[in-house]
LOZAGU-201020 format. One record per residue: residue number from 1; x, y, z of N, C-alpha, C in turn; residue in three letters. Coordinates in pm, whole numbers, plus 50000, padded with zeros to 5 digits. Layout:
R seq   n_x   n_y   n_z  ca_x  ca_y  ca_z   c_x   c_y   c_z type
R NUM     X     Y     Z     X     Y     Z     X     Y     Z  ala
...
END
This chain:
R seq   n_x   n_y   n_z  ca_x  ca_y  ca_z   c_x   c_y   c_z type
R   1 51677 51501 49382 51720 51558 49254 51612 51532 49148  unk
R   2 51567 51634 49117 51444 51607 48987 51501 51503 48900  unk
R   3 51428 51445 48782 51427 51350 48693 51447 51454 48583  unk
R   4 51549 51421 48509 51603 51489 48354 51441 51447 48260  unk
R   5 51441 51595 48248 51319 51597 48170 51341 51504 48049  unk
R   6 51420 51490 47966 51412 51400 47856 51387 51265 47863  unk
R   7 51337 51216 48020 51309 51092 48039 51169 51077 48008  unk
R   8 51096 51216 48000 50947 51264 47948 50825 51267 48056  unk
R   9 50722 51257 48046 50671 51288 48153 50624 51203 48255  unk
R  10 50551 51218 48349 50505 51130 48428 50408 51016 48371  unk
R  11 50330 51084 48303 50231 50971 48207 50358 50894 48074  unk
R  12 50404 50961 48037 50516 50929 47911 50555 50790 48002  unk
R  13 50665 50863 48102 50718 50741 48167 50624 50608 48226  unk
R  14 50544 50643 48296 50423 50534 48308 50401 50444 48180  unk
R  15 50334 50479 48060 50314 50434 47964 50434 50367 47909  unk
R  16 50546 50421 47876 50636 50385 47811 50714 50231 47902  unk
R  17 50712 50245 48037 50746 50146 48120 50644 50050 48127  unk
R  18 50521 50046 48103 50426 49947 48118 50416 49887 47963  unk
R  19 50468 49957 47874 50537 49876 47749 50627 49770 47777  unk
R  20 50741 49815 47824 50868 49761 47807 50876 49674 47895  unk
R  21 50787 49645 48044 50788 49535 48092 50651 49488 48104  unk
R  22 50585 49460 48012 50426 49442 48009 50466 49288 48039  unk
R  23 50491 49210 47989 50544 49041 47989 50599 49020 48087  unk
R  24 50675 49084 48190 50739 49054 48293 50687 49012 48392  unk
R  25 50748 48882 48487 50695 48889 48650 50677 49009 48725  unk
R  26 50634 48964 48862 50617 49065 48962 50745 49055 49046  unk
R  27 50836 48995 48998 50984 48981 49094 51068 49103 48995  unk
R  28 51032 49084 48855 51139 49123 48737 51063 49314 48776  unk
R  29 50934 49293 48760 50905 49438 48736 50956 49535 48848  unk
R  30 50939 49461 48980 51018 49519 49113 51177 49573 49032  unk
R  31 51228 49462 48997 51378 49481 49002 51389 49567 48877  unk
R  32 51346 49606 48768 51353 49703 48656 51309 49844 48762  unk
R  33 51167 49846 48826 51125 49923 48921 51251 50065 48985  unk
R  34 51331 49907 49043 51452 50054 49152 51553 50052 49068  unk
R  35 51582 49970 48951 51678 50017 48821 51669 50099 48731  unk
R  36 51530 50137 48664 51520 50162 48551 51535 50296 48578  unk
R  37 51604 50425 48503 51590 50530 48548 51435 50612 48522  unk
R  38 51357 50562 48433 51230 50651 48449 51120 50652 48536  unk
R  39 51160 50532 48632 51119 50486 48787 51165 50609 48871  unk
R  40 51282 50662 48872 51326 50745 48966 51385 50650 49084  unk
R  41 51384 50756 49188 51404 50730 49348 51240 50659 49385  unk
R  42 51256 50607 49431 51118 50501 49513 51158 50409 49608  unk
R  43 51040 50423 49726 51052 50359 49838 50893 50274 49841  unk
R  44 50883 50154 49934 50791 50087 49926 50704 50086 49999  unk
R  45 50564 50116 49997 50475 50146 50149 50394 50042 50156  unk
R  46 50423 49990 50267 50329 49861 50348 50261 49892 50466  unk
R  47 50173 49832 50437 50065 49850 50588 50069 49715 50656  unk
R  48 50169 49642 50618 50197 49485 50692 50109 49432 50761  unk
R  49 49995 49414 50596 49872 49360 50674 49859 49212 50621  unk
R  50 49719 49210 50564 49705 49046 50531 49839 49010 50450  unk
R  51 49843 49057 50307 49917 48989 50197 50053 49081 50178  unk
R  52 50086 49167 50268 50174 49249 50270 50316 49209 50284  unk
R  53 50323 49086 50319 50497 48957 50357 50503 48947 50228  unk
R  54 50444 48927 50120 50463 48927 49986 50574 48969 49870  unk
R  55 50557 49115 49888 50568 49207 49838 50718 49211 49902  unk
R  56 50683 49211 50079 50802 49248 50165 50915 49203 50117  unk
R  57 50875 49043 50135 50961 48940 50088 51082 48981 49962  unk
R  58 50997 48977 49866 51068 49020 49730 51133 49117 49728  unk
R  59 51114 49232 49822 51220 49311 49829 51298 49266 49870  unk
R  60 51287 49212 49963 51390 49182 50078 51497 49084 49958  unk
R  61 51497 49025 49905 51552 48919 49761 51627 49021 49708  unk
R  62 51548 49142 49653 51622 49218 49532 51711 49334 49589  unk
R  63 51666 49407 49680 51705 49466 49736 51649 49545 49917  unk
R  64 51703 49480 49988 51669 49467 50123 51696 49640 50187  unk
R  65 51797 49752 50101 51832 49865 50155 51716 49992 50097  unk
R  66 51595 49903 50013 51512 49978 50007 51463 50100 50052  unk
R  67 51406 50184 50109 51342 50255 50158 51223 50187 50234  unk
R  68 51143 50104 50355 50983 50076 50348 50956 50160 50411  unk
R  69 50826 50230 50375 50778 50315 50500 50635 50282 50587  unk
R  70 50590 50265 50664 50530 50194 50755 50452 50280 50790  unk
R  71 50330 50312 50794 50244 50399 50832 50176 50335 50945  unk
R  72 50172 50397 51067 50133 50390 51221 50008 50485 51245  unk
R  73 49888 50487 51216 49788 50551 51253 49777 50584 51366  unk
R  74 49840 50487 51466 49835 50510 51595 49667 50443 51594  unk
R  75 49596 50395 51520 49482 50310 51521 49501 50191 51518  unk
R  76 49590 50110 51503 49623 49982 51439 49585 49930 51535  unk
R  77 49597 49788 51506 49518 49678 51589 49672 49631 51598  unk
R  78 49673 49589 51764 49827 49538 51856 49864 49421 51752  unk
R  79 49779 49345 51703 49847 49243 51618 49936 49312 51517  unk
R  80 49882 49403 51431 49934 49425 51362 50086 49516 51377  unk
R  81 50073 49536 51439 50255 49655 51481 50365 49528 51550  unk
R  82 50275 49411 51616 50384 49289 51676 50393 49204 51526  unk
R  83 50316 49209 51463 50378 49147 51303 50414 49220 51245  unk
R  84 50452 49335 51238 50532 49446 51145 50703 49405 51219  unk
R  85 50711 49434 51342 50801 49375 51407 50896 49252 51338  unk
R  86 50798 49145 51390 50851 49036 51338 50916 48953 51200  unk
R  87 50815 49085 51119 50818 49045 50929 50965 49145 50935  unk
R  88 51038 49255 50971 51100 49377 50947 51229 49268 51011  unk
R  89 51166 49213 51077 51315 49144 51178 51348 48983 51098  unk
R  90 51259 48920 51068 51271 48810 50988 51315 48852 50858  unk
R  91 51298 48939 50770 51363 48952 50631 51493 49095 50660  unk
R  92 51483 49129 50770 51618 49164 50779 51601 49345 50759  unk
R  93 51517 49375 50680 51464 49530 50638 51572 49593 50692  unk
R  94 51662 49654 50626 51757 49802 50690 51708 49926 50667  unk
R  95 51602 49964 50638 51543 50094 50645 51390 50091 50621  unk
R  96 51352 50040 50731 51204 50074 50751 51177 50181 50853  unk
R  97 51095 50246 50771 51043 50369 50848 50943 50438 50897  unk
R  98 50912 50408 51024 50774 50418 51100 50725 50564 51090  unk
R  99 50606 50593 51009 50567 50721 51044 50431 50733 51081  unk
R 100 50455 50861 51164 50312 50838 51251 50271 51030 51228  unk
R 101 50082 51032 51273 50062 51180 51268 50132 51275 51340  unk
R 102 50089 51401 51311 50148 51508 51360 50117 51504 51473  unk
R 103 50183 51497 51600 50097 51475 51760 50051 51633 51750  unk
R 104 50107 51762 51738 50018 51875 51724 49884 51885 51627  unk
R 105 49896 51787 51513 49745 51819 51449 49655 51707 51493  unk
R 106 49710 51599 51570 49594 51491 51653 49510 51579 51745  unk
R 107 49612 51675 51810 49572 51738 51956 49456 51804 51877  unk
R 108 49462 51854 51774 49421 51988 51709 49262 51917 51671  unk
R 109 49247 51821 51562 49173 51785 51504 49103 51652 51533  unk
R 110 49150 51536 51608 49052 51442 51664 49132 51422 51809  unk
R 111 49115 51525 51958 49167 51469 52029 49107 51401 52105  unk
R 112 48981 51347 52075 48936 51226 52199 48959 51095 52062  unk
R 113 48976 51089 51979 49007 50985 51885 48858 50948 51836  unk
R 114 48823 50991 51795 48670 50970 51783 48630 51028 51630  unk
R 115 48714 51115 51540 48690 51130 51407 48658 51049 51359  unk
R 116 48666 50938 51345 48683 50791 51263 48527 50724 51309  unk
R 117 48452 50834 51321 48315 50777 51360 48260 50911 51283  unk
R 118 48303 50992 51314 48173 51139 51238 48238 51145 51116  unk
R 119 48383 51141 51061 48428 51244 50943 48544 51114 50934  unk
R 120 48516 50973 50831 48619 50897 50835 48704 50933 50751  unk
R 121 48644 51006 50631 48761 51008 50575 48835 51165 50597  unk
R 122 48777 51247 50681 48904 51330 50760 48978 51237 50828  unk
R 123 48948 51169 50873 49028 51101 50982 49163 51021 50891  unk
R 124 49128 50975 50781 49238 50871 50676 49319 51013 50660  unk
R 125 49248 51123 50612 49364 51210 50560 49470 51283 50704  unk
R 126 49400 51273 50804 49470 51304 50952 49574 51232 50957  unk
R 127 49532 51096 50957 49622 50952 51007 49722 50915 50886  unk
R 128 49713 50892 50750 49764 50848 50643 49778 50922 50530  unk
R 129 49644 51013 50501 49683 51053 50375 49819 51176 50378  unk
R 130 49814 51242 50492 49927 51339 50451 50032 51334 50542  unk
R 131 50042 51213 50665 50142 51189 50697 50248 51082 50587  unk
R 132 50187 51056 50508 50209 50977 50338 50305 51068 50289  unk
R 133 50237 51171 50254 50284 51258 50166 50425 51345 50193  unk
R 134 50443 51352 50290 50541 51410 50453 50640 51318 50366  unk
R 135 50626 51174 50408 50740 51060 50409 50806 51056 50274  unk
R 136 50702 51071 50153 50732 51055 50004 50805 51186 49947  unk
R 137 50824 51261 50045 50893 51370 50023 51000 51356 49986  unk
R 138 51045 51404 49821 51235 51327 49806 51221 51226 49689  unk
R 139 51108 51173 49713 51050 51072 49603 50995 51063 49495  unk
R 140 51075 50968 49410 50988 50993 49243 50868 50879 49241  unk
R 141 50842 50775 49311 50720 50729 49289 50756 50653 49481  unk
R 142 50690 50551 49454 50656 50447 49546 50571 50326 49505  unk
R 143 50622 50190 49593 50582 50086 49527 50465 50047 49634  unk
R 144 50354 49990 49554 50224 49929 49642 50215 49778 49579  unk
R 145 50142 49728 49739 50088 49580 49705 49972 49538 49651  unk
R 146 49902 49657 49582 49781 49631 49526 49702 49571 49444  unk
R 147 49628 49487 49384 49626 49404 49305 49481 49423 49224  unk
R 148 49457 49379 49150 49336 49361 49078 49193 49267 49096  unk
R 149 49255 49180 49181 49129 49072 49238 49068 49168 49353  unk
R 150 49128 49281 49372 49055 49320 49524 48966 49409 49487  unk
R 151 48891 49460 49389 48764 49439 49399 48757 49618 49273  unk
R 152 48654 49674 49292 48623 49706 49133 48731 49841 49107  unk
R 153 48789 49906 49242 48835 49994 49198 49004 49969 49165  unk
R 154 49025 49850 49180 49155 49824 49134 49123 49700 49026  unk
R 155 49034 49729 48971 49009 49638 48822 49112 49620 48709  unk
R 156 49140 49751 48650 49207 49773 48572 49380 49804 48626  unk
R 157 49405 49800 48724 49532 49813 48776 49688 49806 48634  unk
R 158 49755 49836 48620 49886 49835 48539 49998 49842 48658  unk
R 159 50085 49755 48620 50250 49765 48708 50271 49893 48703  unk
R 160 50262 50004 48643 50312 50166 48611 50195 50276 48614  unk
R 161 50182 50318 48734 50057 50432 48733 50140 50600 48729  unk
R 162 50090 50693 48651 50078 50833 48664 50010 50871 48794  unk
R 163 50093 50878 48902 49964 50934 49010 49949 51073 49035  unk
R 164 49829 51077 49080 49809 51218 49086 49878 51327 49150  unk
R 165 49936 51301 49253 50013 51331 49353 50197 51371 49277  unk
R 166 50181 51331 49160 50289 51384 49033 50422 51286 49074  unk
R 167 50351 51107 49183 50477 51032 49167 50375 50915 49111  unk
R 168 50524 50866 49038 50485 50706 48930 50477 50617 49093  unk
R 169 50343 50516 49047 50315 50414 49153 50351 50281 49056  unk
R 170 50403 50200 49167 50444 50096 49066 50399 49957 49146  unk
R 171 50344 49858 49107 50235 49788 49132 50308 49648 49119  unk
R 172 50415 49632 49161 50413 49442 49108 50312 49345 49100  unk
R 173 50240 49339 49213 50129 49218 49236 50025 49228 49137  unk
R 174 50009 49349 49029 49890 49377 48999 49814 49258 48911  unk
R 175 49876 49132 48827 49820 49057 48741 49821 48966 48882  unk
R 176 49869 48951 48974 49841 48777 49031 49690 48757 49116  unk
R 177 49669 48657 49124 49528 48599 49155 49579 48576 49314  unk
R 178 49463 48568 49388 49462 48534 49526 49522 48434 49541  unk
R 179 49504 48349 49454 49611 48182 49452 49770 48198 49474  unk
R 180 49767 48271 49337 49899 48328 49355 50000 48362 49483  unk
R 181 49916 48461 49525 49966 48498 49657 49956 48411 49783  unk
R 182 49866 48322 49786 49890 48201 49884 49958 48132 49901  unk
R 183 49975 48098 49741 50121 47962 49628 50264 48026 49773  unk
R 184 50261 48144 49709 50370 48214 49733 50436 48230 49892  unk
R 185 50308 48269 49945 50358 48249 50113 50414 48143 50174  unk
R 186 50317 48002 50132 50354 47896 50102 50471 47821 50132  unk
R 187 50549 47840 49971 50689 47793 49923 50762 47900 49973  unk
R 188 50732 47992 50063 50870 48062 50073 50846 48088 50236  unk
R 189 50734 47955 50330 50769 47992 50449 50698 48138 50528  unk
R 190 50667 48226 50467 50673 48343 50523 50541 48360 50617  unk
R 191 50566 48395 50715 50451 48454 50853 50320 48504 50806  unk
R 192 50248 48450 50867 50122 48468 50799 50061 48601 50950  unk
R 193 49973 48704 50879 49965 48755 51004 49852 48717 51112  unk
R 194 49841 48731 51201 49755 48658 51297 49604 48643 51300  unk
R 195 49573 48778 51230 49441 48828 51192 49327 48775 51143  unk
R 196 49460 48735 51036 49392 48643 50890 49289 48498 50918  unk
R 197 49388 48447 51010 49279 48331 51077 49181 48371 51208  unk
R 198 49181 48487 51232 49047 48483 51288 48949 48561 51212  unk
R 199 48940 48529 51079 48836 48626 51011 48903 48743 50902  unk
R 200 49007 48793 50960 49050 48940 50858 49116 48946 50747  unk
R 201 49064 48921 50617 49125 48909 50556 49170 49032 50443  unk
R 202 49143 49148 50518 49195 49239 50493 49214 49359 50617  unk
R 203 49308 49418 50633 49347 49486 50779 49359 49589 50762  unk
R 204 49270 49714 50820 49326 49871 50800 49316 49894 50982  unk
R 205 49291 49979 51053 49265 50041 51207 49192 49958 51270  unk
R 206 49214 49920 51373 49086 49859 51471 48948 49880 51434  unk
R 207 48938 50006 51450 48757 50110 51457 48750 50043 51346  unk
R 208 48812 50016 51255 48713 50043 51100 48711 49915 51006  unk
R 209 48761 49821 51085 48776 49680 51041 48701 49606 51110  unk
R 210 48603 49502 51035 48581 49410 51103 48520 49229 51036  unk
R 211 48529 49186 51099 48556 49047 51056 48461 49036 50941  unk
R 212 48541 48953 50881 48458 48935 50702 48397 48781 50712  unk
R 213 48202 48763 50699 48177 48631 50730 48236 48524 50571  unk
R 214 48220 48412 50576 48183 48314 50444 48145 48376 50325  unk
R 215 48195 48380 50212 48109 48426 50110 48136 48564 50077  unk
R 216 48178 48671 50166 48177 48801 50188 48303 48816 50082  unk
R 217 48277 48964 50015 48433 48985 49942 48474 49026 50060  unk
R 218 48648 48993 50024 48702 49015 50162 48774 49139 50222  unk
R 219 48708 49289 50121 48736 49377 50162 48576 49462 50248  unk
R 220 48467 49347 50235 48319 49390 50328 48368 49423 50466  unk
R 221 48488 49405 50577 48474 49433 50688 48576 49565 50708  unk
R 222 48584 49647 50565 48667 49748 50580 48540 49864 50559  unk
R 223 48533 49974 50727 48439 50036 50669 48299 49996 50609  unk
R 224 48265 49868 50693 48154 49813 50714 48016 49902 50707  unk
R 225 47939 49864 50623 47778 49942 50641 47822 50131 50622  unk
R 226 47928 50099 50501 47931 50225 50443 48020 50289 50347  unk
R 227 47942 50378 50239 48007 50376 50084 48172 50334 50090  unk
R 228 48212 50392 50181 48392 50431 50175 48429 50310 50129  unk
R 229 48542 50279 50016 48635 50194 50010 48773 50224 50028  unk
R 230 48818 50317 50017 48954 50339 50011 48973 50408 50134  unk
R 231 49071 50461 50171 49140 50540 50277 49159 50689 50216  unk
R 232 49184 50681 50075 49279 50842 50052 49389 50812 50014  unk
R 233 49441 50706 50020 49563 50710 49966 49575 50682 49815  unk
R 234 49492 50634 49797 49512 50581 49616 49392 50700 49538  unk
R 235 49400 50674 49428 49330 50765 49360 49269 50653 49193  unk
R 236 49147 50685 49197 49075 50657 49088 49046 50721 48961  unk
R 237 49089 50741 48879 49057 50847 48728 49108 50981 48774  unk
R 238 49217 51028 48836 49285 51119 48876 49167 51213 48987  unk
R 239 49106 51120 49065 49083 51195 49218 49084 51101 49293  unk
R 240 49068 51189 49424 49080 51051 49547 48942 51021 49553  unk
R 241 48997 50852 49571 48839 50791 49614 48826 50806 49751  unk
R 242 48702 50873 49802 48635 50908 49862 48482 50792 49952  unk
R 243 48476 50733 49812 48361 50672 49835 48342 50567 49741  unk
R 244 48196 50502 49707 48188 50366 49621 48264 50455 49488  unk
R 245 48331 50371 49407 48414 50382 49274 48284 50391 49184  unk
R 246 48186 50359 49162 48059 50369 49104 48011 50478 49074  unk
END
């Protein structure tokens, strides 16, 4: 059901909500998030990777009948789909929802699996970017775990984005520090994923991840020895990033 225009627009509402809970936690902004009506309908997308129990978690607190939707590249690394498992079954999740590509446009467009070497970011928009868009169908925004320490193109991050895609993204984690999110796993117990201690401290597909040494920011083993930072799914100054944010 559309949003009653007098709630104003997508930027209106963005702006006007990043007013009204500018001071708030990342527990409070969640919970205004699936209350407030200029939020809309929203569901939460995790890639239940490094810092992704986080986020999970807190739903799972405020409201566990969420929507999550789970994106399956059908690239993932086996760790990661046996800890999606385990995090979905430990906090209880009643509607997580696995979506995966079109098996007719895999056949069509990378069928030896091998895009993700000539044309990566065809391959993000094959695998994620518009099997994304499929799922968010119905939806007035969606919530991400994205944060601001992770590096230049989420610098400026706000709890309330206008996205391009014409749904509000809504950001809890966006002020906390890497500390933060450690503090947090911490005191509340939660599964760390397996990855993380052998090196990964950030997780997208097998092919395109790889171990981050000492010293390294810890998004260097994503798309290693090349411009790409993002996947396609997020967007920078109203286009998709494609490449270095620079």
């Amino acid at each position: 059901m559309p949003l009653d225009p007098a709630l104003g627009t997508l930027d209106e509402r963005a702006a006007d909500l990043n007013r009204r809970y500018a001071h708030h936690g990342a527990t409070a902004v969640l919970g205004h998030a699936l209350a407030d009506p200029q939020a809309g309908d929203i569901a939460l997308v995790s890639s239940f990777g490094a810092e992704s129990v986080v986020l999970l978690h807190m739903l799972s607190v405020v409201d566990r009948t969420v929507p999550v939707i789970f994106l399956d590249t059908q690239m993932l690394f086996e760790e990661t789909l046996k800890y999606q498992a385990e995090v979905a079954e430990k906090l209880r999740l009643t509607d997580l929802r696995v979506i995966r590509p079109d098996p007719a446009e895999l056949a069509a467009q990378d069928p030896d699996n091998t895009l993700h070497q000539t044309l990566p970011d065809a391959c993000c928009t094959l695998r994620k970017t518009v099997p994304l868009e499929r799922a968010l169908s119905g939806f007035d925004g969606w919530i991400t775990g994205r944060k601001r320490f992770q590096g230049a193109t989420r610098a400026t991050l706000d709890f309330f984005e206008a996205g391009t895609d014409g749904r509000l993204k809504v950001n809890p984690l966006a002020h906390w520090a890497k500390e933060d999110v450690q503090e947090y796993m911490v005191n509340n117990r939660l599964p760390r994923h397996p990855l993380v201690a052998k090196g990964y401290p950030s997780i997208g597909c097998a092919p395109c991840t790889s171990r981050v040494a000492a010293g390294e920011d810890e998004r260097a083993g994503r798309w290693r020895d090349s411009e790409k930072e993002e996947c396609g799914i997020h967007f920078v100054n109203g286009r998709m990033v494609r490449g270095s944010a620079a």
